[in-house]
C-alpha positions as CSV (number, residue, x, y, z in Angstrom):
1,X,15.0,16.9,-23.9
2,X,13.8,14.4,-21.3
3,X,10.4,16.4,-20.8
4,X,9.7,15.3,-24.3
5,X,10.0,11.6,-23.8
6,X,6.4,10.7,-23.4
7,X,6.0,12.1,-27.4
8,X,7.6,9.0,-28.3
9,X,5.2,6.2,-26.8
10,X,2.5,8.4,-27.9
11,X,3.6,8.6,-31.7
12,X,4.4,5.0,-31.7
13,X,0.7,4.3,-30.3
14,X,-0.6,6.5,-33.0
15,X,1.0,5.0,-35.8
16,X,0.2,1.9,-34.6
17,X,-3.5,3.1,-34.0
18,X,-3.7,4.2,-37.6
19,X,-2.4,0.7,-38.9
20,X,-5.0,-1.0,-37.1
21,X,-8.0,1.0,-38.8
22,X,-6.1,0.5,-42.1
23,X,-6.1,-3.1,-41.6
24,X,-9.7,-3.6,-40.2
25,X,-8.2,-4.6,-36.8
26,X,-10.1,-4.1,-33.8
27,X,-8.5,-2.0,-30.6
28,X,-8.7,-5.1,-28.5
29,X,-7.1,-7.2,-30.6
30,X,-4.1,-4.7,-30.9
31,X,-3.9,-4.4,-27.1
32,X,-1.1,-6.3,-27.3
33,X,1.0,-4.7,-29.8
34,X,-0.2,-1.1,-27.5
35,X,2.0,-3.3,-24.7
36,X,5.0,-4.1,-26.5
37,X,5.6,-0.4,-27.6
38,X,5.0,0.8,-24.1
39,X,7.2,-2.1,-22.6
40,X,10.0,-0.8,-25.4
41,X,9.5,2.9,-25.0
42,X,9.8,1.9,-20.8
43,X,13.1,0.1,-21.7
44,X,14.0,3.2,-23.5
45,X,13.4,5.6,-21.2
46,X,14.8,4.4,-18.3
47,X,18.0,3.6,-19.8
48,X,18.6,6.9,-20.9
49,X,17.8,8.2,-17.4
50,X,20.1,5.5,-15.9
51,X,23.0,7.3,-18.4
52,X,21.8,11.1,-17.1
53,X,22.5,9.7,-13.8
54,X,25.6,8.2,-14.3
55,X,26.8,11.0,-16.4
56,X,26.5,13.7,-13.7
């Protein structure tokens, strides 16, 4: 399960690379929306390894 963690950022950044093209938006002005879903798939990610760890 946790070897398939880094599908979530990169859906997230795909979805959110398709809304930008939709919407006429340039990359750079949706590099910070790209940070926000890394910064939230990072908070993610480390709390569920912080439960693995306390769970074992």
């Amino acid at each position: 399960m946790i070897r398939l963690f880094f599908l979530i950022p990169l859906l997230m950044c795909a979805i959110w690379f398709w809304y930008l093209q939709k919407n006429n938006y340039t990359i750079k002005e949706g590099l910070k929306g790209f940070g926000y879903i890394f910064a939230f798939n990072g908070i993610i990610i480390a709390f569920f390894v912080l439960m693995l760890f306390m769970t074992n």
